[in-house]
C-alpha positions in Angstrom: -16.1 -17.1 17.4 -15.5 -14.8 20.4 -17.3 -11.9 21.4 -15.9 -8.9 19.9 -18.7 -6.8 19.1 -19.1 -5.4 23.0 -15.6 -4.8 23.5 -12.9 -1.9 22.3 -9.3 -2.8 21.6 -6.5 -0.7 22.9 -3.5 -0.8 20.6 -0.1 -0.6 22.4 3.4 -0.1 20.2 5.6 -1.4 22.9 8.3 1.2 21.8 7.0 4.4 23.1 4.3 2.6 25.7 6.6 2.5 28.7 10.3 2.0 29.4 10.4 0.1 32.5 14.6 0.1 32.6 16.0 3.4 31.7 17.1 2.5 28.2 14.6 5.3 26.5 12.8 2.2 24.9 9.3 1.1 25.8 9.5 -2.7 27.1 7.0 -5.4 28.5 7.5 -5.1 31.9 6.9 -1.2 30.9 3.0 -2.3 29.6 2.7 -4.9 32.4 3.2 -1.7 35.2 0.4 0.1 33.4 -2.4 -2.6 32.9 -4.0 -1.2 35.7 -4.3 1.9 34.1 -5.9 0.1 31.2 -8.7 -1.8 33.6 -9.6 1.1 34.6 -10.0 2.6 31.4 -12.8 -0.5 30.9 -10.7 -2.2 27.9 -11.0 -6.0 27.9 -8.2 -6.6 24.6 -4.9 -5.1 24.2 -3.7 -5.2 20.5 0.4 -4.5 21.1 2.2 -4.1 17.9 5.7 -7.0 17.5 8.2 -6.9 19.7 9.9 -9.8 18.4 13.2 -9.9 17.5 13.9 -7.9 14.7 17.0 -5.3 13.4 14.4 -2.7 13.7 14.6 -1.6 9.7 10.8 -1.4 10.0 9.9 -0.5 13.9 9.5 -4.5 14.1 7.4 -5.1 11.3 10.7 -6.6 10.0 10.6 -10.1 11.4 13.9 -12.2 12.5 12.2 -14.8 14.9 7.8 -15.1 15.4 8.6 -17.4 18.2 10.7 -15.3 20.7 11.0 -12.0 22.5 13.6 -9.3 21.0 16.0 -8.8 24.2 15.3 -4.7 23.6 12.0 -5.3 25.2 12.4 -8.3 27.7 12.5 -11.8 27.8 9.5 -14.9 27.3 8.9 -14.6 31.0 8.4 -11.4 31.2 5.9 -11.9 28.4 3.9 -14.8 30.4 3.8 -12.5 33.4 2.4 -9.7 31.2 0.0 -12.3 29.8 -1.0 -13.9 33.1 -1.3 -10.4 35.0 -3.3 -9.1 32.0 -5.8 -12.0 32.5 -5.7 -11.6 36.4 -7.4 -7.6 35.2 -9.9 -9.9 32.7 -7.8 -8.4 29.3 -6.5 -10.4 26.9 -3.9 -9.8 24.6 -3.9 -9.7 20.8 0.0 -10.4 18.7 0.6 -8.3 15.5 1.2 -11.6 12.7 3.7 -10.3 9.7 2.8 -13.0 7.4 3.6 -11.1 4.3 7.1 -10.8 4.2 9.7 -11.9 7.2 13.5 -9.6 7.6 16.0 -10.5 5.2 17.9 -11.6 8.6 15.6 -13.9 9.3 16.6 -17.6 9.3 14.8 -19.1 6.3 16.0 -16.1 4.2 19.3 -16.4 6.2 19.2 -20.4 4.1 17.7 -19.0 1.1 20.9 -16.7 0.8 23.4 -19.7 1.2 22.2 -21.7 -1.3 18.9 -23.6 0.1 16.7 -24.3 -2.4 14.1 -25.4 0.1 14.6 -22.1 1.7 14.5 -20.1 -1.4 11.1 -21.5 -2.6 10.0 -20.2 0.9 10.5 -16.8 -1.0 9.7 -15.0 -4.3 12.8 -15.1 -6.6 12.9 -15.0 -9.6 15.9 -16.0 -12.3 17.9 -12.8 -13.8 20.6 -10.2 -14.4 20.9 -7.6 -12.5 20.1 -4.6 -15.4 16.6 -6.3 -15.3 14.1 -6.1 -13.2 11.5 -8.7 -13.3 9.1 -6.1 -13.3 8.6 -2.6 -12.8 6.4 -2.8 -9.6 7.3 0.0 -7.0 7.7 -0.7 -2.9 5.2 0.4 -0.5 8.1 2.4 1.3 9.7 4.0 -2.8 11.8 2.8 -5.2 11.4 -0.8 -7.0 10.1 -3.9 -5.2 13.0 -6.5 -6.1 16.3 -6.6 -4.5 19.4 -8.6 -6.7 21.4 -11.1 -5.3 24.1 -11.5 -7.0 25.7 -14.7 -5.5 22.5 -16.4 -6.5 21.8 -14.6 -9.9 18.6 -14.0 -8.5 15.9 -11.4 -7.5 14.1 -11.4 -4.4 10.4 -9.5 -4.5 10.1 -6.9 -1.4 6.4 -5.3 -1.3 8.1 -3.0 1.2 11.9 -2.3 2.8 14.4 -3.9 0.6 15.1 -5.9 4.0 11.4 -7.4 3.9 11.4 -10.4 1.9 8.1 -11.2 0.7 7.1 -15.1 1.6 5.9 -17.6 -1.3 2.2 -18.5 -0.2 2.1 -20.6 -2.8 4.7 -23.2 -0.7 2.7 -25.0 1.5 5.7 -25.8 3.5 5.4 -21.7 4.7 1.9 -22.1 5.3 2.3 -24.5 7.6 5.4 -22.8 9.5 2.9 -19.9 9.9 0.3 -22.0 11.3 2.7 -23.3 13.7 3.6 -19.8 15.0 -0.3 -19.6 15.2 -0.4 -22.7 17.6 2.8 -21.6 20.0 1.0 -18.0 20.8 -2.5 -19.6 21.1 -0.6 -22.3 23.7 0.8 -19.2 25.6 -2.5 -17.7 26.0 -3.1 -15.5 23.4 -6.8 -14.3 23.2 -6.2 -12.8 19.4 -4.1 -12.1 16.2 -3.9 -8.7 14.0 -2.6 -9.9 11.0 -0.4 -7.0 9.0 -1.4 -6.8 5.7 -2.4 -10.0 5.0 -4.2 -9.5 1.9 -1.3 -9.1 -0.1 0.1 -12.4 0.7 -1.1 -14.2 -2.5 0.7 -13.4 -5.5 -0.3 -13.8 -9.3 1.0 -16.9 -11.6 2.8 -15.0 -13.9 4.3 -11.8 -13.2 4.1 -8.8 -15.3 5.0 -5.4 -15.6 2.2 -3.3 -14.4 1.8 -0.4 -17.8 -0.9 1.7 -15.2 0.3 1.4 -11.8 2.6 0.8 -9.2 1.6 -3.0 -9.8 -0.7 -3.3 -6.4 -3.5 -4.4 -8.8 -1.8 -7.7 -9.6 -1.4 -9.2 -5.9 -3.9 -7.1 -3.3 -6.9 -9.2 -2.6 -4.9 -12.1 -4.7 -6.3 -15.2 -6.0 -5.8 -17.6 -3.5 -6.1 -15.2 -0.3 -9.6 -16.5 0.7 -9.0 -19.9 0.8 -5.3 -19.3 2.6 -6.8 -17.8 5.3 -9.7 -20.4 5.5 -6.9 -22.6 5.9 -4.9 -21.2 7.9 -8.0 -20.3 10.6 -9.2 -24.1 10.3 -5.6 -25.7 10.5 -3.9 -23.3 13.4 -7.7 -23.8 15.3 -8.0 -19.6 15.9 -11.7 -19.8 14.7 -12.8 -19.0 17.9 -10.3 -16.1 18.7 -10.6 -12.5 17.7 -8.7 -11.9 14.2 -8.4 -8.6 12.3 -6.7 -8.6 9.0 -5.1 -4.9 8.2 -6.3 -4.7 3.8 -4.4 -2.4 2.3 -6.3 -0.9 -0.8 -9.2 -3.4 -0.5 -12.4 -3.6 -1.5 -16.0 -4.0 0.2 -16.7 -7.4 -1.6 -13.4 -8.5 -0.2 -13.5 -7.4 3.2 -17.6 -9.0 3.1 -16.4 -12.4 2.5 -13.0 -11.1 5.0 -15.7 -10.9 7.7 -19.0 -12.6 7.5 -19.6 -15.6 9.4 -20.4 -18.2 7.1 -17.1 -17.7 5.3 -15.0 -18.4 8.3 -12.1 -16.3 7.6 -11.7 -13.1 10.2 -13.8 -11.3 12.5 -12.7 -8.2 11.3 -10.8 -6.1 9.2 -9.1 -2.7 9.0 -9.9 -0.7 5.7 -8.1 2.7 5.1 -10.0 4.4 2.6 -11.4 6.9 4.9 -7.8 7.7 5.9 -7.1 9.4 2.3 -9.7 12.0 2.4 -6.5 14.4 2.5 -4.7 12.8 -0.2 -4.6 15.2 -2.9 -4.9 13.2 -6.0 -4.3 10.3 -4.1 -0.9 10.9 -2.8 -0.2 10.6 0.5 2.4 12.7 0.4 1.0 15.7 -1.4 -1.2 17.7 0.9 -5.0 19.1 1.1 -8.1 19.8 3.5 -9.8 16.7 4.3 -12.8 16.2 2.0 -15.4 16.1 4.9 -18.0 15.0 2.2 -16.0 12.1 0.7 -15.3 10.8 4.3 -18.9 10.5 5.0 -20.0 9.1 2.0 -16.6 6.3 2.9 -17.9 5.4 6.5 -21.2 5.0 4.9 -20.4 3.1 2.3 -18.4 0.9 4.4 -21.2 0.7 7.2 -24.2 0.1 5.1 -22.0 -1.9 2.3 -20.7 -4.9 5.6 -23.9 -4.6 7.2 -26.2 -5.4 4.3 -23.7 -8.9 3.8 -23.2 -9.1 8.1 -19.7 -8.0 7.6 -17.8 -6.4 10.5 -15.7 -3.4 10.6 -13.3 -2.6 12.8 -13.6 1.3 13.5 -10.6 3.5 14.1 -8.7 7.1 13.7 -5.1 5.8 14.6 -2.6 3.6 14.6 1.2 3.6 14.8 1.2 4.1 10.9 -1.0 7.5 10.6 -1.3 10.7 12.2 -2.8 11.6 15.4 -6.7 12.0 14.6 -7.1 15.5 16.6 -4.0 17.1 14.4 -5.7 15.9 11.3 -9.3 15.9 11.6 -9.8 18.2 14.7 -8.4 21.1 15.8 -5.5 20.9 18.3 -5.7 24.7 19.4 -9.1 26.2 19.2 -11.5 23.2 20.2 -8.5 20.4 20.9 -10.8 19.0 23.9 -14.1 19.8 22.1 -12.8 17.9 18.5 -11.1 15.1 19.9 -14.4 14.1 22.3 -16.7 14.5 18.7 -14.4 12.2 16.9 -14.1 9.6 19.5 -17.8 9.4 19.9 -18.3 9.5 15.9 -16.3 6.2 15.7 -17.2 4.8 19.0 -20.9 4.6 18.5 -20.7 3.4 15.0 -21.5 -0.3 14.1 -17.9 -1.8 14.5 -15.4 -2.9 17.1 -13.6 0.5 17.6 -9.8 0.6 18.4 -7.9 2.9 20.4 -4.3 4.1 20.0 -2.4 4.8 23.1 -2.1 7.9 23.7 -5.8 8.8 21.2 -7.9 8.7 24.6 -6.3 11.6 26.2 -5.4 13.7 22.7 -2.2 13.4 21.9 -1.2 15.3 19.2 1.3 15.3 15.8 4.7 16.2 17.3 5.6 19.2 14.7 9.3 17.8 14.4 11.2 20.9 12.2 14.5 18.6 11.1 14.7 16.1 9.5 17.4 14.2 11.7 14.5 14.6 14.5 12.6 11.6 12.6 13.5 7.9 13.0 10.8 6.2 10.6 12.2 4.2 7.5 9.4 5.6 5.1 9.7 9.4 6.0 13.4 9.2 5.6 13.1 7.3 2.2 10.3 10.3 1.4 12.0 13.3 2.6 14.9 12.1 -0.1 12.8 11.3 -2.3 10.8 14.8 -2.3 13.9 17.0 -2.3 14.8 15.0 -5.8 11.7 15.7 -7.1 12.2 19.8 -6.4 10.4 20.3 -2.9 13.1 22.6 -1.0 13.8 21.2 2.9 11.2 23.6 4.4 8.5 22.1 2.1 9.5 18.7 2.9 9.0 19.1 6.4 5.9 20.1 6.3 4.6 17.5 4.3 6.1 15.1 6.7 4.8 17.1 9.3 1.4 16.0 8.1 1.7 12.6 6.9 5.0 11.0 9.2 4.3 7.4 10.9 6.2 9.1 13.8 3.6 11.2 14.5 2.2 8.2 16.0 5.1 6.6 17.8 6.4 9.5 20.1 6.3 8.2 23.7 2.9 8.0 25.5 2.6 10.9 27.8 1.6 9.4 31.3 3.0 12.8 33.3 4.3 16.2 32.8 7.8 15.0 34.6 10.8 14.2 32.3 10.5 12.4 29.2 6.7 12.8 30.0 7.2 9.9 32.5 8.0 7.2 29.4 11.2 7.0 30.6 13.9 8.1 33.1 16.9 8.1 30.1 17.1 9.7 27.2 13.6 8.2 24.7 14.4 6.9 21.5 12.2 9.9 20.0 11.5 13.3 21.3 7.9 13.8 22.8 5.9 16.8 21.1 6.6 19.8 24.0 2.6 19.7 24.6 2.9 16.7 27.0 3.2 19.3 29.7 -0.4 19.9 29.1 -1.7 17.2 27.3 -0.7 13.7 29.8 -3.0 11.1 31.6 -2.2 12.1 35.2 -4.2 15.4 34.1 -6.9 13.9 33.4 -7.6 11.2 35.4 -9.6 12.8 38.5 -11.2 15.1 36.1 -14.8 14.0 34.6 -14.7 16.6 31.9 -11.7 15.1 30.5 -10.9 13.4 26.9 -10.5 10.4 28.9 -13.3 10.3 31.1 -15.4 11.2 27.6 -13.6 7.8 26.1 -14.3 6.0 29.5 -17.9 6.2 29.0 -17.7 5.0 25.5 -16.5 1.9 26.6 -18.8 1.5 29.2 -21.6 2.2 26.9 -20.9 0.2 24.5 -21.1 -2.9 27.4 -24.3 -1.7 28.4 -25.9 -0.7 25.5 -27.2 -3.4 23.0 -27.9 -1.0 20.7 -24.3 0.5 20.4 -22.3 -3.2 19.9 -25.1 -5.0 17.9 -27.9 -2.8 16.4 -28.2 -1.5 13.3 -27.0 1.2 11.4 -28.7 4.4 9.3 -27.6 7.6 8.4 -28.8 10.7 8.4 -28.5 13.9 7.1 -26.7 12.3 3.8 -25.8 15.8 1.7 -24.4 17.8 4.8 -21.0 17.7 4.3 -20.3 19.0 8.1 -22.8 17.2 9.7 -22.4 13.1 10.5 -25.5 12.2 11.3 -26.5 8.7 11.8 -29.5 6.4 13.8 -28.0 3.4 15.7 -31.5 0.7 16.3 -32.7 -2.4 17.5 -35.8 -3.7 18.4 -36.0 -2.4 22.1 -33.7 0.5 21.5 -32.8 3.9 19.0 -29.8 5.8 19.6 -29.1 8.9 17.5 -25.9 10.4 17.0 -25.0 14.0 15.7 -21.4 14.8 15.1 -20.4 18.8 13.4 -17.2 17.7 11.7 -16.2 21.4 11.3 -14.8 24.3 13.4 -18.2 26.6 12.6 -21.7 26.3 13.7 -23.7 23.8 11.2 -27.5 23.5 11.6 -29.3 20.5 12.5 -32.5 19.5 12.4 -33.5 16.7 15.0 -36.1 14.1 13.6 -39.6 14.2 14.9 -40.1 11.5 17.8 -36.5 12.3 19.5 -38.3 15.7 21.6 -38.2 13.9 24.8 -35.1 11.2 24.4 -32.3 10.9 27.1 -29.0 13.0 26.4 -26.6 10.1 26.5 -23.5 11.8 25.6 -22.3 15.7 25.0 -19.4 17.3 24.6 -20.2 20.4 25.0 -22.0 22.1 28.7 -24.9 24.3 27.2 -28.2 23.1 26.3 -28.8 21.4 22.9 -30.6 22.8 20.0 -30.8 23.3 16.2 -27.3 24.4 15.6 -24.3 22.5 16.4 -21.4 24.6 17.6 -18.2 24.1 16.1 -17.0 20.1 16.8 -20.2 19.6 18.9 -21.5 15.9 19.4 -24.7 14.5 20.8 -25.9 11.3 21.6 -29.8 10.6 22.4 -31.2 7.5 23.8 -35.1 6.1 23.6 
């Protein structure tokens, strides 16, 4: 398998990246024109979210074709010179695999619509009339998860947007489709996959209504999903790529026999457990502090819990589906450069191959939209409906999406403080947050006390370092809710990481032994010592 555990992966969503024609829409040629920008930066794998065609119900995660470009961001040649220039700068590029479900406009549903029972079976239907669902199961994105047809007398099982057709696993005809897309992107060059959340893909034998849920229990981390994706890693011949399977609600057992080596499934896999510290009673969409305690005691659980059974985490704040870190976690105002340093290092030197979301390395923030025709994303539209029905007047609304939006993510990446921070010279599909003035990467490219110099050397360390991409992990400091606090060790080497996850001063203690260690990393210009000023990280070396 390749060597992932010295590298960071920059994740890209093509959309807001960079508009290379005027048409306020990122494109390929757009991330092509910045790769440079991305040597420099020191990252060797770029993750980019699909960009193949689609009717856009799901920013692209809404399949219509896994074998072709969508014409809104270029053609297949402009994708082989983006791959072949990429190589040229030693990165290789990793393709976001929807496996789960495909659009409804996709061909095979397209079939499975007129008639085709081949093309049905491809799918989940199930015999009915429409006053009955087949179950009571509820979509990932609200409301149930089964569409009627009623030309076919049939229902059609969405996990997610009524126009995402979940795919029958169970056919081995679609398996081997998928492994065929597998085999045309790993022909073209492709160094990895990121496959979207591929541990729902295996469905029970008999469905059933779920009497204590929203029926998640009955196909996440299904049956049959280990030995698909044995399959489909022998059969397709990616073994030796990098592979990261996004879990949603998974377990450590799970993501153990995801990861370790003897299994022969994926490098890695996202887990997003420590991204509902702020759920109040679970909910994403009702709102509270983060629990800074329950986070630490997640990213330990998940460090010690992969390590013990040589597991492998991928690490990360952000993605196109979740707030920006330094809005959520930090403090955009007060200690903005201060917060989003500490949390970068926090994740960084952790054991894991971190990921970085355009845009995270120079601290972009939430955009604070304050209408909701200002938003473009499927689920906070569905959302802001469904709160007003359930009594939340507009204003509340708003701020609850505010907080929790997937466009928070997805405003364009702020390269200058020209128009349309530089994304684009036409109108962009989304409004930039009015900070990008401020907050862009010309700023802070010259200047060695920036957010991007600070992730810069994170990269670069973790090259160096053997201690950082394989060494072992211990933490510290276990009943200090502000304090993450953690020991990093190999043989030759001992790093020691203190991070205050808090806004006040929190007192540390610094083991005995670490007196005369090298200051690797600070984000702060005054001397160390036993108190930790308000988002303050260190990093020591011996």
């Amino acid at each position: 398998m390749a060597n992932f555990k010295n590298k960071v992966v920059y994740q890209i969503y093509p959309k807001s990246f960079c508009d290379s024609n005027g048409d306020g829409e990122g494109d390929l040629k757009g991330i092509t024109s910045k790769l440079d920008y991305l040597q420099d930066l020191g990252v060797e794998l770029l993750w980019s979210t699909p960009f193949f065609p689609s009717p856009q119900r799901d920013n692209g995660y809404d399949v219509s074709d896994y074998c072709a470009v969508d014409p809104r961001f270029g053609t297949m040649e402009d994708l082989e010179e983006l791959i072949a220039e990429a190589a040229k700068r030693n990165i290789g590029l990793m393709f976001d695999m929807v496996f789960n479900h495909t659009s409804t406009e996709h061909e095979w549903f397209q079939k499975a619509l007129a008639g085709d029972e081949k093309y049905q079976n491809y799918y989940i239907f199930k015999e009915g009339t429409p006053d009955k669902l087949p179950t009571n199961w509820v979509s990932k994105f609200g409301g149930p998860a089964w569409e009627y047809v009623p030309s076919l007398g049939k229902w059609y099982l969405h996990l997610f947007d009524v126009t995402q057709a979940d795919l029958n696993w169970e056919n081995p005809e679609v398996r081997e489709e998928l492994k065929n897309v597998l085999r045309f992107w790993k022909a073209k060059g492709i160094q990895g996959f990121r496959f979207d959340v591929v541990n729902l893909i295996s469905k029970p034998e008999i469905f059933e209504d779920d009497l204590i849920g929203d029926g998640r229990r009955f196909y996440t981390d299904g049956r049959h999903v280990h030995e698909f994706l044995k399959e489909m890693v022998r059969d397709a011949d990616i073994g030796d790529m990098v592979t990261v399977g996004e879990m949603s609600s998974t377990s450590l057992s799970n993501c153990v026999r995801y990861t370790a080596p003897r299994e022969k499934e994926l490098s890695m896999v996202f887990s997003f457990h420590h991204l509902k510290v702020d759920y109040k009673d679970g909910d994403k969409w009702s709102l509270m502090p983060p629990d800074l305690m329950r986070l630490k005691e997640l990213l330990t659980t998940w460090q010690e819990g992969m390590q013990a059974e040589d597991g492998w985490n991928a690490v990360f704040w952000c993605n196109h589906d979740q707030p920006r870190v330094v809005s959520r976690f930090g403090n955009e105002e007060k200690y903005w450069k201060e917060s989003a340093k500490m949390l970068a290092a926090a994740i960084h030197l952790m054991r894991g191959t971190p990921y970085i979301y355009q845009g995270e390395e120079i601290g972009m923030t939430n955009h604070h939209y304050t209408a909701i025709d200002q938003y473009r994303d499927v689920e906070s539209l569905n959302y802001y409906r469904i709160l007003m029905e359930n009594g939340k007047t507009s204003d509340e609304a708003l701020e609850i999406l505010a907080a929790r939006s997937r466009d928070n993510g997805r405003t364009p990446m702020q390269w200058n403080d020209s128009h349309a921070t530089g994304f684009t010279t036409g109108t962009p599909w989304i409004i930039p947050p009015e900070n990008y003035r401020q907050i862009n990467a010309a700023a802070q490219m010259e200047d060695e006390t920036s957010i991007r110099a600070f992730y810069k050397k994170l990269i670069a360390l973790r090259k160096e370092l053997d201690v950082i991409s394989d060494g072992r992990i211990e933490f510290l400091m276990r009943q200090d809710p502000r304090v993450l606090a953690y020991r990093r060790y190999t043989g030759e080497q001992e790093l020691l990481v203190l991070c205050n996850l808090t806004g006040e001063d929190a007192s540390v203690s610094v083991p005995a032994g670490w007196e005369n260690a090298t200051l690797l990393l600070h984000n702060y210009t005054s001397d160390l010592t036993n108190i930790l000023q308000p988002y303050e990280c260190v990093a020591l070396l011996k």
